[in-house]
TIKE-427227 format. One record per atom (N, C-alpha, C): residue number from 1; residue in one letter; atom name; y, z, x. Coordinates in steps of 0.2 Angstrom, whole numbers, plus 5000, padded with zeros to 4 digits. Atoms other than C-alpha are relative to their C-alpha. Layout:
! TIKE-427227
<rec pos="NUM" code="A" site="CA" Y="Y" Z="Z" X="X"/>
...
This chain:
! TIKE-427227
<rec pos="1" code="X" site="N" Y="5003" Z="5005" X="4995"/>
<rec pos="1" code="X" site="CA" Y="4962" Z="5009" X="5070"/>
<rec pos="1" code="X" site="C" Y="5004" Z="4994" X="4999"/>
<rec pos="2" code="X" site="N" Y="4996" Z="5006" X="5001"/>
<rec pos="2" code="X" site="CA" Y="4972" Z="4994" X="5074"/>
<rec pos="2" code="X" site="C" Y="4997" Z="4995" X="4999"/>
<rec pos="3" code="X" site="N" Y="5007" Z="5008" X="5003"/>
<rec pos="3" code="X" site="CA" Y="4965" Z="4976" X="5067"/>
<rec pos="3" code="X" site="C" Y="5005" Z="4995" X="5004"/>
<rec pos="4" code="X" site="N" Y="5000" Z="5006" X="4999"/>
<rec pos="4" code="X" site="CA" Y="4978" Z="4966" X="5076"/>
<rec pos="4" code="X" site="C" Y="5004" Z="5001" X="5008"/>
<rec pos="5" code="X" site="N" Y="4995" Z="5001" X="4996"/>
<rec pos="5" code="X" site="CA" Y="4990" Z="4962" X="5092"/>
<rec pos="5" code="X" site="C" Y="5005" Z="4994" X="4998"/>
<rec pos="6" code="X" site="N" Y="4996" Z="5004" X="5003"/>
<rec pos="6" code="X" site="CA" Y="5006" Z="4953" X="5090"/>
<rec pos="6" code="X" site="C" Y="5001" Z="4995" X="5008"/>
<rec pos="7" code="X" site="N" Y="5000" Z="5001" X="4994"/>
<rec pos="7" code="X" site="CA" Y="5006" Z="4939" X="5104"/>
<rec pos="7" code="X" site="C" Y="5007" Z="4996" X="5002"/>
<rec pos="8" code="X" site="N" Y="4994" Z="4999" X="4997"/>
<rec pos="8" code="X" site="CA" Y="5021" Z="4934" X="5114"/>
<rec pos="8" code="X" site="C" Y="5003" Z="4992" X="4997"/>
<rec pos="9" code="X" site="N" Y="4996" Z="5009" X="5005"/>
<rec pos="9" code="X" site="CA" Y="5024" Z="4917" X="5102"/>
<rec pos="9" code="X" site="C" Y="5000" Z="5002" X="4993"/>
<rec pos="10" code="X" site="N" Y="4998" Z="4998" X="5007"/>
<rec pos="10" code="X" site="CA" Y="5024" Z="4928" X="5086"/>
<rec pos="10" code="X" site="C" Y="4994" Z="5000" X="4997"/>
<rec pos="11" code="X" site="N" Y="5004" Z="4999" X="5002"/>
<rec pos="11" code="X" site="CA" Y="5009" Z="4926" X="5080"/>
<rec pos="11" code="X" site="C" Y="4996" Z="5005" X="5001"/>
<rec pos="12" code="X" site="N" Y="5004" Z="4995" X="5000"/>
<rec pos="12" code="X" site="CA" Y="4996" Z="4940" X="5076"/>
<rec pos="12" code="X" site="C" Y="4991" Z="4996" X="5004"/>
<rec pos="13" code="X" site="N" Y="5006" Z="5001" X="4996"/>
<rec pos="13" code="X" site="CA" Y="4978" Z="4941" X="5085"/>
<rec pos="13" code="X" site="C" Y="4995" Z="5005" X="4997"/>
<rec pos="14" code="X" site="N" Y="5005" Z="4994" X="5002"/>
<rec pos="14" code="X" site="CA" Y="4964" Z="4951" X="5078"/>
<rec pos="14" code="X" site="C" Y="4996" Z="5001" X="5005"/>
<rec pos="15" code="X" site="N" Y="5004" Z="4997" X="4994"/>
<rec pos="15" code="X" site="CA" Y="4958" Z="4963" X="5090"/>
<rec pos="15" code="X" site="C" Y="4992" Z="5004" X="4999"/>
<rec pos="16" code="X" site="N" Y="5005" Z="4997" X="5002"/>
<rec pos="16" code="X" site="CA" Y="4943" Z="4969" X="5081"/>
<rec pos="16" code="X" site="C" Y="4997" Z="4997" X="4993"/>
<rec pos="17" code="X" site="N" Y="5003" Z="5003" X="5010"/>
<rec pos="17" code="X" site="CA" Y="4932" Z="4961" X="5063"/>
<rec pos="17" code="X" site="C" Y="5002" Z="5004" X="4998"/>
<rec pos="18" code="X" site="N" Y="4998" Z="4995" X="5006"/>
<rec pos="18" code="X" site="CA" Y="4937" Z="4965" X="5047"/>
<rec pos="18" code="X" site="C" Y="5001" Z="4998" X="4994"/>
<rec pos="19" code="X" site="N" Y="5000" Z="5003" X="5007"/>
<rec pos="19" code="X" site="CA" Y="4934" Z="4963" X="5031"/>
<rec pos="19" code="X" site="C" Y="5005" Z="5001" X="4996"/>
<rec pos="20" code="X" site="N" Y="4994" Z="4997" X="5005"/>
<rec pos="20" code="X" site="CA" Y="4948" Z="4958" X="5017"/>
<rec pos="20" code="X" site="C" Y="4997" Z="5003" X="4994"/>
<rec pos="21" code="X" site="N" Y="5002" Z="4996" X="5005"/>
<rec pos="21" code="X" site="CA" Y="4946" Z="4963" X="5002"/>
<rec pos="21" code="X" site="C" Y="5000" Z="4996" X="4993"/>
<rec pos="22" code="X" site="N" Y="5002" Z="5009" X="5006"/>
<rec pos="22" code="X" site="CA" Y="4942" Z="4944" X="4993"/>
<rec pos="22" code="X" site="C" Y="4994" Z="5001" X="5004"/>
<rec pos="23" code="X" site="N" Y="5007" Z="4999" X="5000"/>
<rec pos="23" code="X" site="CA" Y="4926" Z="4949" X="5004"/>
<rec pos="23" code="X" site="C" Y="5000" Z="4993" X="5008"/>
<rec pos="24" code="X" site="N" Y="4999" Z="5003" X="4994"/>
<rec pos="24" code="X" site="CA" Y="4934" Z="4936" X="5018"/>
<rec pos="24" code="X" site="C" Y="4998" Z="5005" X="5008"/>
<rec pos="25" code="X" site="N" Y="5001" Z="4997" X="4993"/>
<rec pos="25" code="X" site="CA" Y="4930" Z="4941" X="5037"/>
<rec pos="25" code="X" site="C" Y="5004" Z="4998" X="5004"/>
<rec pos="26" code="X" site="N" Y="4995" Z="5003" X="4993"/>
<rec pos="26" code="X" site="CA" Y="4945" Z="4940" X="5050"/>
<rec pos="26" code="X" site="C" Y="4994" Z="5004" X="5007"/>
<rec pos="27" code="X" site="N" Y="5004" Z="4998" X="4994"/>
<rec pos="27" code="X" site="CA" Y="4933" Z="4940" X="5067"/>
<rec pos="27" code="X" site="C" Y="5007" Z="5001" X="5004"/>
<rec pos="28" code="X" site="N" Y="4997" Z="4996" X="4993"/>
<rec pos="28" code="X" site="CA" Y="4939" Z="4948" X="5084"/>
<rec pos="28" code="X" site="C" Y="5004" Z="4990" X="5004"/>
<rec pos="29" code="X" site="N" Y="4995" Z="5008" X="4996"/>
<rec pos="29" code="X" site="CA" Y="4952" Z="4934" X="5092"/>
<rec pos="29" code="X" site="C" Y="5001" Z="4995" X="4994"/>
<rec pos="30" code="X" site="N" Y="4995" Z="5004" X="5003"/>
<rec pos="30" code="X" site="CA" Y="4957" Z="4926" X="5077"/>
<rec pos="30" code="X" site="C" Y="5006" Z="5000" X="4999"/>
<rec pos="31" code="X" site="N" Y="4991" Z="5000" X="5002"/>
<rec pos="31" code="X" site="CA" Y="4976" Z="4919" X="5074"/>
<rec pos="31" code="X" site="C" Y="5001" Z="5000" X="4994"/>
<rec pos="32" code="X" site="N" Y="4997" Z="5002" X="5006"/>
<rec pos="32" code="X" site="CA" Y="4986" Z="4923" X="5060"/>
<rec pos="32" code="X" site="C" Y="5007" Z="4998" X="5000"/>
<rec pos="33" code="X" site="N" Y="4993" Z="5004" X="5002"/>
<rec pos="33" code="X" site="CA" Y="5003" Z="4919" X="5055"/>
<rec pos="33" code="X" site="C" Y="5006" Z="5003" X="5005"/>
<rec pos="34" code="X" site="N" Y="4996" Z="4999" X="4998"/>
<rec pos="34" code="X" site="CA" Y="5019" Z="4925" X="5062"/>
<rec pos="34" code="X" site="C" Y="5003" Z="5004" X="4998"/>
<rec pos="35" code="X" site="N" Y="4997" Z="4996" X="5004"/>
<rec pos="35" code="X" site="CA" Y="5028" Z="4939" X="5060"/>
<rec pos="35" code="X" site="C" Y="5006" Z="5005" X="5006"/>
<rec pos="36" code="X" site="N" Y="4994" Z="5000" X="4996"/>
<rec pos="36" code="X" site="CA" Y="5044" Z="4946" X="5068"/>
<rec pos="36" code="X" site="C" Y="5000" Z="5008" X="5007"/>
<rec pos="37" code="X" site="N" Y="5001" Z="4991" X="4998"/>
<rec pos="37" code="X" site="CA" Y="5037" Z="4965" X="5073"/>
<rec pos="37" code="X" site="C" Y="4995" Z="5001" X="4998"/>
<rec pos="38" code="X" site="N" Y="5006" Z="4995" X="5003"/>
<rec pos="38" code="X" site="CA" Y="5026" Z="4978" X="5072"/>
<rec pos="38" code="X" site="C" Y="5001" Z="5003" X="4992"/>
<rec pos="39" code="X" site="N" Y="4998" Z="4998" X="5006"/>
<rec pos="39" code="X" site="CA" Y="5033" Z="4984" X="5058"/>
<rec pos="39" code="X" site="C" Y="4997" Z="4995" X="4992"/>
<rec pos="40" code="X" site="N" Y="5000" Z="5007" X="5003"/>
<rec pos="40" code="X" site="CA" Y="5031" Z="4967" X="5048"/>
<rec pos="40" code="X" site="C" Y="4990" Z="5002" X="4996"/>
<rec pos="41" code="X" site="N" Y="5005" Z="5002" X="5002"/>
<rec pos="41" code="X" site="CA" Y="5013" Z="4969" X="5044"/>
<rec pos="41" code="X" site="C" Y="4994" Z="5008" X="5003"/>
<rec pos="42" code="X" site="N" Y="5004" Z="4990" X="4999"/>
<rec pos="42" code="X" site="CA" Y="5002" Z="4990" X="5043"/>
<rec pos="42" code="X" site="C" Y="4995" Z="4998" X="5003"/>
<rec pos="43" code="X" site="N" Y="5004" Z="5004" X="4995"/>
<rec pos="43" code="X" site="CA" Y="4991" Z="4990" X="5056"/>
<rec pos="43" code="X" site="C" Y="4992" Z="5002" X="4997"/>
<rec pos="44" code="X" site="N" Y="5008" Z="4997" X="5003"/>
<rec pos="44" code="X" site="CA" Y="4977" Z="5002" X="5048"/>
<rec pos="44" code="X" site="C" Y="4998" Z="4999" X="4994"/>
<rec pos="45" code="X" site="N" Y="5004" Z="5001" X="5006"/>
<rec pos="45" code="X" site="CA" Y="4973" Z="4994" X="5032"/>
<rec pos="45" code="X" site="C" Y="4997" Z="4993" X="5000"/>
<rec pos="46" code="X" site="N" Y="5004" Z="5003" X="5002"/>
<rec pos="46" code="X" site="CA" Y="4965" Z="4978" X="5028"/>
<rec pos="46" code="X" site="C" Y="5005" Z="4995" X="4997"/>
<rec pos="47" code="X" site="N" Y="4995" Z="5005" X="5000"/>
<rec pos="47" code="X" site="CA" Y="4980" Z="4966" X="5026"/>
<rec pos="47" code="X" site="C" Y="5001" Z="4994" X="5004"/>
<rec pos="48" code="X" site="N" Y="4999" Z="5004" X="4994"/>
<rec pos="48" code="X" site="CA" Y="4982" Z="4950" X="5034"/>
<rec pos="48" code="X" site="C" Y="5006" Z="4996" X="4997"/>
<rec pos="49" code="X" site="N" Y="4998" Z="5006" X="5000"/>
<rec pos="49" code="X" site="CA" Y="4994" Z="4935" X="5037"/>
<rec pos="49" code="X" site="C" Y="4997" Z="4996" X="5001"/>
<rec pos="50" code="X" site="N" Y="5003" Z="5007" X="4998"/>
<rec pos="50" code="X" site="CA" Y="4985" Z="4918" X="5038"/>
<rec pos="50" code="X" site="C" Y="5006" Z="4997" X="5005"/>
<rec pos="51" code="X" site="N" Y="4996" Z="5001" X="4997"/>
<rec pos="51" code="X" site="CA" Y="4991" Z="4906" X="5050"/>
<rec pos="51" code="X" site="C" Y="5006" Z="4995" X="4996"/>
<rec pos="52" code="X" site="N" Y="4995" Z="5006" X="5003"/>
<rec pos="52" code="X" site="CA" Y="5004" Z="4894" X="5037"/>
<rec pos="52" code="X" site="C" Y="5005" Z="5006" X="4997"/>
<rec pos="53" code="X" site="N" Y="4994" Z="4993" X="5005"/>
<rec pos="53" code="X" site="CA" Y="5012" Z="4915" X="5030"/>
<rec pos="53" code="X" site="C" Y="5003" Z="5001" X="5010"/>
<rec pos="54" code="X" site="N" Y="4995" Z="4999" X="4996"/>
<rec pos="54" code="X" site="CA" Y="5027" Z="4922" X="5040"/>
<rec pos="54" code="X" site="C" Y="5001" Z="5008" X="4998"/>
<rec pos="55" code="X" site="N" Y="4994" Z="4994" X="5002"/>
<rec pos="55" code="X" site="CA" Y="5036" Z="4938" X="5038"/>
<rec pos="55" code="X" site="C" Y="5002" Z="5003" X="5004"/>
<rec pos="56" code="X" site="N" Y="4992" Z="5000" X="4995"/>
<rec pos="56" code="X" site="CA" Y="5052" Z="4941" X="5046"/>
<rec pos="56" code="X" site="C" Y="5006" Z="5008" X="4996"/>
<rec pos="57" code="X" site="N" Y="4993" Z="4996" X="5001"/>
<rec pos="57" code="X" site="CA" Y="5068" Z="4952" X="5046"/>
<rec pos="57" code="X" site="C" Y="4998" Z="5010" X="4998"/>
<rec pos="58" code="X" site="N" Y="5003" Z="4994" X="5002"/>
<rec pos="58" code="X" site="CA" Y="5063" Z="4970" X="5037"/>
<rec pos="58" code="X" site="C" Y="4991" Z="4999" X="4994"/>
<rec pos="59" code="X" site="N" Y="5006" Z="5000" X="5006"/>
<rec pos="59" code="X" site="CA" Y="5051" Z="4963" X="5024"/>
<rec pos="59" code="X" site="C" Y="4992" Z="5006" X="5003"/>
<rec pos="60" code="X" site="N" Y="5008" Z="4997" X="4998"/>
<rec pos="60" code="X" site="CA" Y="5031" Z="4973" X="5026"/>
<rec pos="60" code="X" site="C" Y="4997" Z="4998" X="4996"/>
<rec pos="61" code="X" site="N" Y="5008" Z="5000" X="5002"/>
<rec pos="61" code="X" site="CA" Y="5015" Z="4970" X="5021"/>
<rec pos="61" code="X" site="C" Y="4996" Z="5005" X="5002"/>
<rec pos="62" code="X" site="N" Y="5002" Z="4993" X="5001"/>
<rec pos="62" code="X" site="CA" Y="5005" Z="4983" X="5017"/>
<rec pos="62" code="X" site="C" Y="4994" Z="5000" X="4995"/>
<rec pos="63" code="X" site="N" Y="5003" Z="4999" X="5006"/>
<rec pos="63" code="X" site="CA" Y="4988" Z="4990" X="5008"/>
<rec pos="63" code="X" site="C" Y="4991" Z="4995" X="5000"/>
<rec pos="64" code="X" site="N" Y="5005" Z="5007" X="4999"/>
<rec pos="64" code="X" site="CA" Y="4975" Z="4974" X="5006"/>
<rec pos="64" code="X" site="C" Y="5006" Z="4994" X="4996"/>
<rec pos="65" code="X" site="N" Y="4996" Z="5006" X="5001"/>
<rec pos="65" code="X" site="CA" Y="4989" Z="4961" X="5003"/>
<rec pos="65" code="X" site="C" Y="5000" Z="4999" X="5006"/>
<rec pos="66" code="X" site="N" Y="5001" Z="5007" X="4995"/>
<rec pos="66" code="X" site="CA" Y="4987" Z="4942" X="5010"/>
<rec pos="66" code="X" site="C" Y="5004" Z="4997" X="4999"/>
<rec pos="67" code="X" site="N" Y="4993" Z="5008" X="5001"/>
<rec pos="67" code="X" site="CA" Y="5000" Z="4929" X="5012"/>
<rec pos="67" code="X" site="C" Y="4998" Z="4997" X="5003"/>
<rec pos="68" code="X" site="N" Y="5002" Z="5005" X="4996"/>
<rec pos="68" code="X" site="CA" Y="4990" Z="4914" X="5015"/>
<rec pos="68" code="X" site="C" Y="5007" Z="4993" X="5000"/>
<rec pos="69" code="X" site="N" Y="4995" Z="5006" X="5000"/>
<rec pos="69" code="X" site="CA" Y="5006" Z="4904" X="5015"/>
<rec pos="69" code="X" site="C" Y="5007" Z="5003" X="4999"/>
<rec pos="70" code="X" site="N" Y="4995" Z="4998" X="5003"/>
<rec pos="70" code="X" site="CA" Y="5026" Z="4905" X="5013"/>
<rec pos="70" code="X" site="C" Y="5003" Z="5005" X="5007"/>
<rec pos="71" code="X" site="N" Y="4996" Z="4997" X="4998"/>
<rec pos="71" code="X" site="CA" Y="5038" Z="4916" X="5020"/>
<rec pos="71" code="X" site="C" Y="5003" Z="5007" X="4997"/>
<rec pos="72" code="X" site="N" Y="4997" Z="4996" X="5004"/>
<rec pos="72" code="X" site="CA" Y="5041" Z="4933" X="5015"/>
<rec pos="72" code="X" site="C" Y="5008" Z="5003" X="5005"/>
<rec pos="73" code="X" site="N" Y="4992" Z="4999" X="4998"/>
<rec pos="73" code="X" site="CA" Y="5060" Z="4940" X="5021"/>
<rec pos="73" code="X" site="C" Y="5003" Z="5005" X="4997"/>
<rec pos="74" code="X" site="N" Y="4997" Z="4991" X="5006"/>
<rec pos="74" code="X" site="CA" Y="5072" Z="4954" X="5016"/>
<rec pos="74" code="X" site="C" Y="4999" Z="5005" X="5004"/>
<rec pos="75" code="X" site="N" Y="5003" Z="4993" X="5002"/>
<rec pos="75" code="X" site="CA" Y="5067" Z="4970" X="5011"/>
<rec pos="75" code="X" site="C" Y="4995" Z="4998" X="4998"/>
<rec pos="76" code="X" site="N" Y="5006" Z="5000" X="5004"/>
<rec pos="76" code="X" site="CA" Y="5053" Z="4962" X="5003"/>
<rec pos="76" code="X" site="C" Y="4995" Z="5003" X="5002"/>
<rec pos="77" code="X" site="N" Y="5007" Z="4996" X="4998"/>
<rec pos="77" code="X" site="CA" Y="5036" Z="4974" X="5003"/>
<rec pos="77" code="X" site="C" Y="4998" Z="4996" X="4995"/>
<rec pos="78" code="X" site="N" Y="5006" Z="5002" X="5002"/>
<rec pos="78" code="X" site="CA" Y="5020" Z="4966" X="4998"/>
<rec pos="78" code="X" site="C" Y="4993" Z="5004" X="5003"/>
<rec pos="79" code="X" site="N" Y="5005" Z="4995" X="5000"/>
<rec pos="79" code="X" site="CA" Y="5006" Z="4978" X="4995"/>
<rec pos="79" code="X" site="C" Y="4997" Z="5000" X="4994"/>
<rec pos="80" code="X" site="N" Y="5005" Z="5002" X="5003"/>
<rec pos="80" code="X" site="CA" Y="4991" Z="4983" X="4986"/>
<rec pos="80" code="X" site="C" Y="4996" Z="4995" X="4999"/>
<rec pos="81" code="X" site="N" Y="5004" Z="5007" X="5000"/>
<rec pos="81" code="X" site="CA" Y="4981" Z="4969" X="4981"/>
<rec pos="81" code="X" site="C" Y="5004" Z="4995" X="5000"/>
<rec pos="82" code="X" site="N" Y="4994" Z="5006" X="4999"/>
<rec pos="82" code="X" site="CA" Y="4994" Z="4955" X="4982"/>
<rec pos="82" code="X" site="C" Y="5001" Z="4996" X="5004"/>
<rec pos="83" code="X" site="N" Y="5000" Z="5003" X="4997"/>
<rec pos="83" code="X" site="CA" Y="4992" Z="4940" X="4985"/>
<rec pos="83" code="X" site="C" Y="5004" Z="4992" X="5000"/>
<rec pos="84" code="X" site="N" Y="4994" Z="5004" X="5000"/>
<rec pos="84" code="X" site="CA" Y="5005" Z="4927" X="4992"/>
<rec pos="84" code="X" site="C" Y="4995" Z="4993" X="5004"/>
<rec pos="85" code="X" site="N" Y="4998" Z="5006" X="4997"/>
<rec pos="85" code="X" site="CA" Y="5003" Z="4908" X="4992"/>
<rec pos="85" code="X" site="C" Y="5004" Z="4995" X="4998"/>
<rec pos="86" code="X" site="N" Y="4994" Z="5005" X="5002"/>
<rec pos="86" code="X" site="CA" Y="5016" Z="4895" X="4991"/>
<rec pos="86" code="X" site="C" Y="4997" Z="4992" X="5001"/>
């Protein structure tokens, strides 16, 4: 099931509630952060970008990892529980 869309200024949109996995609630239309593609951030798990995190170029997110902040880039995968703030 998909938890987000990506809107046409880069940022994500949550198309449905959902619980992280700190026990946070992303509701239906919230904004999160920016990310460069579908690819950037797995759509059927429990992972979010806040709106001050990024990820760009090939990096993923994936699993229940959060990047409340920062810029992930690269290759970089951030998955399982992992959690990014800068």
């Amino acid at each position: 099931m998909r938890n987000y869309v990506l809107q046409s200024d880069g940022r994500i949109r949550a198309i449905r509630s959902f619980e992280l996995s700190d026990g946070q609630i992303i509701s239906e239309g919230d904004i999160g952060g920016r990310i460069d593609g579908q690819n950037n951030l797995h759509q059927n798990s429990p992972c979010w970008v806040f709106p001050d995190g990024e990820v760009t170029e090939n990096a993923c997110v994936s699993g229940n990892a959060l990047i409340y902040s920062g810029t992930i880039s690269g290759n970089a995968k951030v998955y399982g529980s992992a959690v990014i703030r800068q």
